[in-house]
C-alpha positions as CSV (number, residue, x, y, z in Angstrom):
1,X,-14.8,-40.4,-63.2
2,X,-16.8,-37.3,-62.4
3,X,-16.3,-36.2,-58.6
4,X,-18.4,-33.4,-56.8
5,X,-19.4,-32.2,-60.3
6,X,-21.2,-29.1,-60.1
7,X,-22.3,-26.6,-63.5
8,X,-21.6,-23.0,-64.0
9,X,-22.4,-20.8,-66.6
10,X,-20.4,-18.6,-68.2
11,X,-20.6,-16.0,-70.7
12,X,-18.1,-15.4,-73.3
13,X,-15.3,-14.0,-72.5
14,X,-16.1,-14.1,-68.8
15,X,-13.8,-16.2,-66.0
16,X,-14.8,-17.7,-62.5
17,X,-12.6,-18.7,-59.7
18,X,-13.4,-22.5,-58.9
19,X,-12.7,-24.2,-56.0
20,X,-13.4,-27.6,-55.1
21,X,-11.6,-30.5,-52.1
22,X,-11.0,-34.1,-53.7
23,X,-10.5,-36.7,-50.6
24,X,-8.5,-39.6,-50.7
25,X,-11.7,-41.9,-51.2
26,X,-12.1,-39.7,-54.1
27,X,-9.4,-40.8,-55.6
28,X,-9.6,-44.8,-55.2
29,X,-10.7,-47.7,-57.1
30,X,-11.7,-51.4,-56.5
31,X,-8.8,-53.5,-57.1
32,X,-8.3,-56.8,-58.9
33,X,-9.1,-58.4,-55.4
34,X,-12.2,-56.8,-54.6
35,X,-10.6,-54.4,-52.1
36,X,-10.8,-50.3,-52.5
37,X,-7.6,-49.4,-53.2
38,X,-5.6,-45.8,-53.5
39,X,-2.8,-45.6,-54.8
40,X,0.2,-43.2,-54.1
41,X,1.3,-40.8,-56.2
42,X,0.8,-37.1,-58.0
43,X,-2.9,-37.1,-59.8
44,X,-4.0,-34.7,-62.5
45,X,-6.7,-32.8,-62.8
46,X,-9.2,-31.6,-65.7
47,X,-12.1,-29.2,-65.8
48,X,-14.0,-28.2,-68.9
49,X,-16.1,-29.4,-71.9
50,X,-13.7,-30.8,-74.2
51,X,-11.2,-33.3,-73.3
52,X,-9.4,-32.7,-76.7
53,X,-8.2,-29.0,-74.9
54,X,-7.3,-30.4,-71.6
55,X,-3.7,-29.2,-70.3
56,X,-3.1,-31.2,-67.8
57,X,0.1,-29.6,-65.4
């Protein structure tokens, strides 16, 4: 799910420092019983245009 999505441009062969904050609402989902749930754990992260080219560390 897209969170605090926000476009930049770049030209080819340029790179950009990106920073962005996901909170813990961020990060949850409405349970099976109809309660907003987050779950523990390490989450991954993935930026770009192509999903087939994520790396996901």
């Amino acid at each position: 799910m897209l969170k605090g999505i926000e476009k930049i441009h770049l030209e080819p062969g340029e790179s950009k420092t990106v920073t962005f904050t996901l909170r813990r609402p961020d990060l949850g989902f409405w349970g099976i019983d109809r309660k907003w749930v987050t779950e523990p754990g390490m989450f991954g992260v993935m930026a770009g245009d192509r999903t087939a080219e994520f790396e996901l560390k």
